[in-house]
C-alpha positions in Angstrom: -17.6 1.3 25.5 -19.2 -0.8 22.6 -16.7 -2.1 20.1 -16.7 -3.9 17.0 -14.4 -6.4 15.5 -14.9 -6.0 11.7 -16.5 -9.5 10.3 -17.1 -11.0 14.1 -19.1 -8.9 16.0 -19.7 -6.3 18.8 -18.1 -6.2 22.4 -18.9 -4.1 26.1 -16.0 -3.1 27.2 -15.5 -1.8 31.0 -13.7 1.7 30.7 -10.9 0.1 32.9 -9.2 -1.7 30.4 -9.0 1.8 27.9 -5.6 2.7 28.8 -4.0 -1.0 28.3 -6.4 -1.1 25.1 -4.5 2.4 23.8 -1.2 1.0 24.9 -2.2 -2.2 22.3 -3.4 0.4 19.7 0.2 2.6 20.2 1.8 -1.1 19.8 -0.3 -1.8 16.6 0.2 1.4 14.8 4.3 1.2 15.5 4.1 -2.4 14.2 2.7 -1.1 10.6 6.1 -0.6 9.1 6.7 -4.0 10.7 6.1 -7.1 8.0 7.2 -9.7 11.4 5.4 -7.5 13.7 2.1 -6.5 12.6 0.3 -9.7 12.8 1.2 -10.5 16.7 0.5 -6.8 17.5 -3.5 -7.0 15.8 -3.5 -10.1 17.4 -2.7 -8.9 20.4 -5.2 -6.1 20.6 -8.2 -8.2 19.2 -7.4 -10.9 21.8 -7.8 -8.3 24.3 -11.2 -7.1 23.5 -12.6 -10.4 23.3 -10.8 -11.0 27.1 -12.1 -7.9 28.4 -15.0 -7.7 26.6 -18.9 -9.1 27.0 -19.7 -10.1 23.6 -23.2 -8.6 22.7 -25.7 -10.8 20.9 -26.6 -10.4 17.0 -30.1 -9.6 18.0 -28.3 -6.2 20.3 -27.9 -3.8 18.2 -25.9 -0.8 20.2 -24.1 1.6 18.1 -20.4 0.7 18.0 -18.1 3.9 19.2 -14.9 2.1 17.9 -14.4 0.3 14.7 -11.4 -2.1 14.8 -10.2 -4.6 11.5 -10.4 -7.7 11.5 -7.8 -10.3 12.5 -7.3 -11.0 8.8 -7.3 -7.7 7.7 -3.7 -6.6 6.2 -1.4 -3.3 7.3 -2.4 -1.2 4.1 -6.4 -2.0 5.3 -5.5 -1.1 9.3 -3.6 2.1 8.0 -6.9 3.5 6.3 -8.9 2.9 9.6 -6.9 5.2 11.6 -7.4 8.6 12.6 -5.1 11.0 14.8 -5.7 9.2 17.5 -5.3 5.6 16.4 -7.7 3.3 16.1 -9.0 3.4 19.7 -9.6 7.4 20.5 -7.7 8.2 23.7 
């Protein structure tokens, strides 16, 4: 899966690490109504991708199937990202 981080660039992600990236993303959205916990938790999930994740070079241009804010981004910005199923689809 090719994902982007909004402002930073694009990362290949093996499909192995989907469920723990869902289990960030569930994390994230709970942490919205959470002033304390919403940094750690976006934090968390972007720190993820980049561990998992081969980043792609700017000259790679692949079509990103997940859009994800970036690490400065604030809740109100996250919350108009996500869809039904978060901001990673399951």
């Amino acid at each position: 899966m090719i994902v982007r981080i909004m402002g930073e660039g694009q990362f290949e992600l093996p499909d192995d690490v989907m469920e723990r990236l869902n289990e960030l993303d569930d994390a994230l959205e709970a942490a919205l109504e959470d002033p304390q916990g919403f940094t750690p938790a976006l934090q968390a999930l972007l720190d993820s991708v980049r561990a998992a994740g081969r980043r792609l070079g700017d000259d790679e241009l692949i079509e990103s199937e997940v859009i994800l804010p970036a690490a400065e981004s604030s809740a109100a910005e996250v919350r108009a990202m996500l869809t039904d199923e978060g901001l990673i689809p399951d």
